[in-house]
Structure formats: structure tokens, C-alpha cells
N, C-alpha and C positions, 0 to 999 in steps of 0.2 A: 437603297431606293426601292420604291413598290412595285409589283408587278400588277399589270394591268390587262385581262382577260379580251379580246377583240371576235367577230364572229365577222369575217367573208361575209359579204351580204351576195355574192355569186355565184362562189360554192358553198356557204354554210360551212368551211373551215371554223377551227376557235382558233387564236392564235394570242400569245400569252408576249408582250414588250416588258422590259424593266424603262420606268420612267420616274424623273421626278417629280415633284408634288406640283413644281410650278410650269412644267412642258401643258403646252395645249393636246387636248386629246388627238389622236392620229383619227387622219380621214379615208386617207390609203396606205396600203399597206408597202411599206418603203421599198422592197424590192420588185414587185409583181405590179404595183397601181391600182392591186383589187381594194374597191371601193369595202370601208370598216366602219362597224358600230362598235362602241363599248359598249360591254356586257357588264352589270353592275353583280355584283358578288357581296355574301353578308361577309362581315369582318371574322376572322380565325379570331377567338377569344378562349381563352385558358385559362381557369380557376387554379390556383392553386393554392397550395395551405391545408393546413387537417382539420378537419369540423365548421368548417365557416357555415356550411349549410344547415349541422345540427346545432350549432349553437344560435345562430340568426330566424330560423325559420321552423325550428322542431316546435310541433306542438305538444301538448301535455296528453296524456293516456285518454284524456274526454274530449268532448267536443268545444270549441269555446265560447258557444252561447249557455248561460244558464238557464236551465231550465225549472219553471216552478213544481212544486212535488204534483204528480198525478197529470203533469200535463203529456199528449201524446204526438209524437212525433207525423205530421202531414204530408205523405209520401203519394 
């Protein structure tokens, strides 16, 4: 089941439930009644595998626009 991050809206506690995907979000916090927001969190995501970056996204020793002979770069 996910754990789900909460912040005290009275003391500014964080406080962390295990719930399932289908529970309604908590309003107060089950022992104390202090009134809860969920706090949205980005997802833990983990790559893994060997080279998926350099073989997906390497670019070549140059730049990938061609350029015509003698033209000069616009910086």
C-alpha cells in the first residue's frame, strides 16, 4: 500500500499514513483531530539498466544541425 505524506495545518507537523489507492484522503488526523492537508509528492522513479541514456539520447561528437561551409555561428 502507498504512503501518503499529511502536514498539521496547526502545528505544521508532516505526518506520513499507509493507505490504499481507494481510502478517501484523511481530514483529521485519527488520534489527535488536528485538522490535515495532503501534501503532494513527485513519484520515487528509478532507471535502471546500462546505457539506456547513452544509447537513447547520446549525441554524435558534433552538433546536430548541419552547417553550410563558412557559415558562423550566432552567439
Amino acid at each position: 500500500m502507498p504512503v501518503y505524506v499529511y502536514k498539521g495545518l496547526e502545528t505544521g507537523r508532516y505526518y506520513e499514513f499507509e493507505q490504499s489507492f481507494h481510502d478517501e484522503p484523511l481530514k483529521a488526523h485519527p488520534e489527535t483531530g488536528e485538522p490535515l492537508k495532503r501534501v503532494i509528492q513527485a513519484p520515487a522513479i528509478v532507471f535502471k539498466g546500462s546505457g539506456w541514456h547513452a544509447t537513447d539520447y547520446k549525441k554524435g561528437g558534433g552538433s546536430s544541425e548541419k552547417k553550410e561551409d563558412g557559415a558562423k555561428d550566432e552567439d
